[in-house]
C-alpha positions in Angstrom: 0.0 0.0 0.0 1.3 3.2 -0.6 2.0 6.3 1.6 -0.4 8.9 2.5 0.6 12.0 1.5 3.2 14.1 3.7 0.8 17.4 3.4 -1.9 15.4 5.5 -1.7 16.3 9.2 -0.9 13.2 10.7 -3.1 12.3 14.4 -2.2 9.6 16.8 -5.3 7.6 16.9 -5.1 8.2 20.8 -5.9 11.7 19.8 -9.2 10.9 18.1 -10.0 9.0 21.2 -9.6 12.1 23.3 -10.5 15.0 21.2 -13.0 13.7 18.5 -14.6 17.0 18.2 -12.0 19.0 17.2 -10.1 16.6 15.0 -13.7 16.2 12.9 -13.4 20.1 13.1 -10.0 19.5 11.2 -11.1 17.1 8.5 -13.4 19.0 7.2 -10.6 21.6 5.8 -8.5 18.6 4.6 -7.9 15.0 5.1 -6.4 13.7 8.4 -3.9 10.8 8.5 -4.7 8.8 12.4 -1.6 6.7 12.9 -1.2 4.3 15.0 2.0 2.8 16.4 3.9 5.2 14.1 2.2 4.1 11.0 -0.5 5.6 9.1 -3.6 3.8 9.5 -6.7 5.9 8.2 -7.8 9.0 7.1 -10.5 11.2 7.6 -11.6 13.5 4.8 -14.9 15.9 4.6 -17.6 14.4 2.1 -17.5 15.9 -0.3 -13.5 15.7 -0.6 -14.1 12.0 -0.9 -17.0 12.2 -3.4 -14.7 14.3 -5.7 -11.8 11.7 -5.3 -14.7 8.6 -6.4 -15.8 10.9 -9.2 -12.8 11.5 -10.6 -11.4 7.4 -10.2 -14.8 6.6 -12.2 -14.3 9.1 -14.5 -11.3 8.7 -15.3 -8.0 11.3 -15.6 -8.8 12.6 -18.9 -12.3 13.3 -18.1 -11.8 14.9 -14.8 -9.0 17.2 -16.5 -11.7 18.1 -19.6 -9.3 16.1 -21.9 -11.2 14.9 -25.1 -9.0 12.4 -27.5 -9.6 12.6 -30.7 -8.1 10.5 -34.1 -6.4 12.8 -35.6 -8.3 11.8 -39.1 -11.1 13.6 -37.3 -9.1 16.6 -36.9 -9.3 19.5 -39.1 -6.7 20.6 -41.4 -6.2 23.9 -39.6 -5.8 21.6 -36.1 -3.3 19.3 -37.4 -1.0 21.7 -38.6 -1.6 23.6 -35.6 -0.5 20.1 -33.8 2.3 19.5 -36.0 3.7 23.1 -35.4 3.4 22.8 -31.9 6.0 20.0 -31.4 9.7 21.0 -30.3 12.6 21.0 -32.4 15.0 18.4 -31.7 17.1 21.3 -30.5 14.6 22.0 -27.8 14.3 18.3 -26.6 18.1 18.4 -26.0 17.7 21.4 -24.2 14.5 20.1 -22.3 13.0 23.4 -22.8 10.4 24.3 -25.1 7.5 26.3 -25.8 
């Protein structure tokens, strides 16, 4: 399994225990890692936060980033040249920088 992120506040699960309240009152401006003997365990996150992560997993990346593929036979002529002119030189690939 991998990590939780490092920009989660991270809770001892004894703290949840003791203060419920105001770790809820946490979650619900971003997701909480609980850990437990010095390894994350769960997280708490605010609805709709979750909901958004589930929508965008079904929906896929492209989708959820408005990202439409296309054949380019169904291009038109104007958007494949634009395309084709859009593509660094091979002088800008060696220099990893590019427009």
């Amino acid at each position: 399994m991998s990590a939780v992120s490092s920009e989660y506040q991270r809770i001892p699960l004894s703290q949840l225990r003791t203060n419920i309240g105001e770790v809820l009152d946490l979650a619900t401006m971003q997701p909480i890692a609980l850990i437990s003997d010095g390894r994350e365990r769960h997280i708490i996150a605010d609805i709709e936060y979750f909901r958004q992560l589930e929508a965008t997993a079904g929906r896929g990346l492209e989708a959820s980033m408005g990202i439409e593929a296309i054949a380019a036979s169904d291009m038109s002529h104007a958007d494949r040249q634009a395309l084709l002119e859009s593509r660094p030189t091979v002088s800008e690939i060696a220099k990893d920088r590019w427009r």
